[in-house]
Phi, psi and omega in degrees: 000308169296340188264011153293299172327319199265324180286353181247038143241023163268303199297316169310309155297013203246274179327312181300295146012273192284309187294354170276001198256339185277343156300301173311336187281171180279314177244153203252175216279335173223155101133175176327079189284327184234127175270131165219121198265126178254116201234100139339111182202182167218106019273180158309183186194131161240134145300098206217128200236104181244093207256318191267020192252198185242158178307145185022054120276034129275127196241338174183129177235128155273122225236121197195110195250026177282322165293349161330167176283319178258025168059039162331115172217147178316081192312296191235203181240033124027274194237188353297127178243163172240177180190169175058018169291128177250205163318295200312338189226122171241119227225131178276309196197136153216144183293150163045211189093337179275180184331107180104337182301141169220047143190167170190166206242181164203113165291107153292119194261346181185123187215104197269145177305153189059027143224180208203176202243105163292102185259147158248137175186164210230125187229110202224147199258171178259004163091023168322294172334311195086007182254145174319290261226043174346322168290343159224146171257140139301144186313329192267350157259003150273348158318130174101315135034150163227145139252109166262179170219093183261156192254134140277105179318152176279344172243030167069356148333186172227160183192138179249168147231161187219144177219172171223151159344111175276188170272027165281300143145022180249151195227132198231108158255062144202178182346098159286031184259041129255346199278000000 
């Protein structure tokens, strides 16, 4: 009778165990932690959404277009400019970006959930694609694309995730095991 009692408070804490560290992780079990939306304007826009994470654990996201379908690289020097910053986000440094770049990072000292970043910056393809018009991209010549995302860890670690351009021209870095 007692070695039920104490194994089935084993099992229980066992159980306790695992939902708290399964609280704790960063990326949770369904849906988008870091978004980046890509929008043809003038200037261009990437959009970066940090809509399901905890506050100021996003620490940097890099944006690395060599692999797009049209081989996206930074025309002029335009950007990077940022815009729509409130309180909630804040950009320590950005990387690259420059004339000629086809990737570039943005650092973040404080980027809070459920808000987001407008980075403006003027982006012209290498003619990869086949589309006439090289001075402007579509979501479907940003297919392929890399988006990382690094993380500050709950054990002060760092941890990255990584996604690419879809033919929207959006890139979704965390679980699709709801979608």
């Amino acid at each position: 009778m007692i070695g039920r009692a104490l194994r089935r408070s084993l099992v229980i804490a066992l159980v306790g165990l695992v939902v708290l560290l399964a609280g704790k992780s960063m990326v949770q079990a369904c849906g988008t932690v870091v978004k980046v939306t890509y929008i043809e304007d003038s200037p261009d826009v990437f959009v970066i959404e940090y809509p399901d994470g905890q506050d100021d654990l996003l620490l940097s996201v890099k944006i690395d277009l060599a692999t797009s379908a049209a081989g996206a690289y930074v025309d002029t020097l335009y950007g990077p400019a940022k815009s729509n910053l409130g309180e909630a986000v804040e950009v320590g440094e950005i990387r690259g970006f420059a004339e000629g770049d086809q990737s570039g990072t943005i650092l973040f000292k404080k980027f809070a959930a459920g808000h987001r970043l407008n980075m403006l910056v003027d982006l012209d393809d290498r003619g990869l694609s086949g589309e006439p018009d090289p001075d402007h991209l579509t979501g479907k010549e940003m297919e392929g694309g890399l988006v990382t995302a690094r993380f500050r860890a709950p054990d002060g670690e760092a941890e990255e995730m990584s996604g690419a351009f879809d033919a929207e021209g959006v890139a979704r870095l965390g679980s699709r095991a709801c979608a």
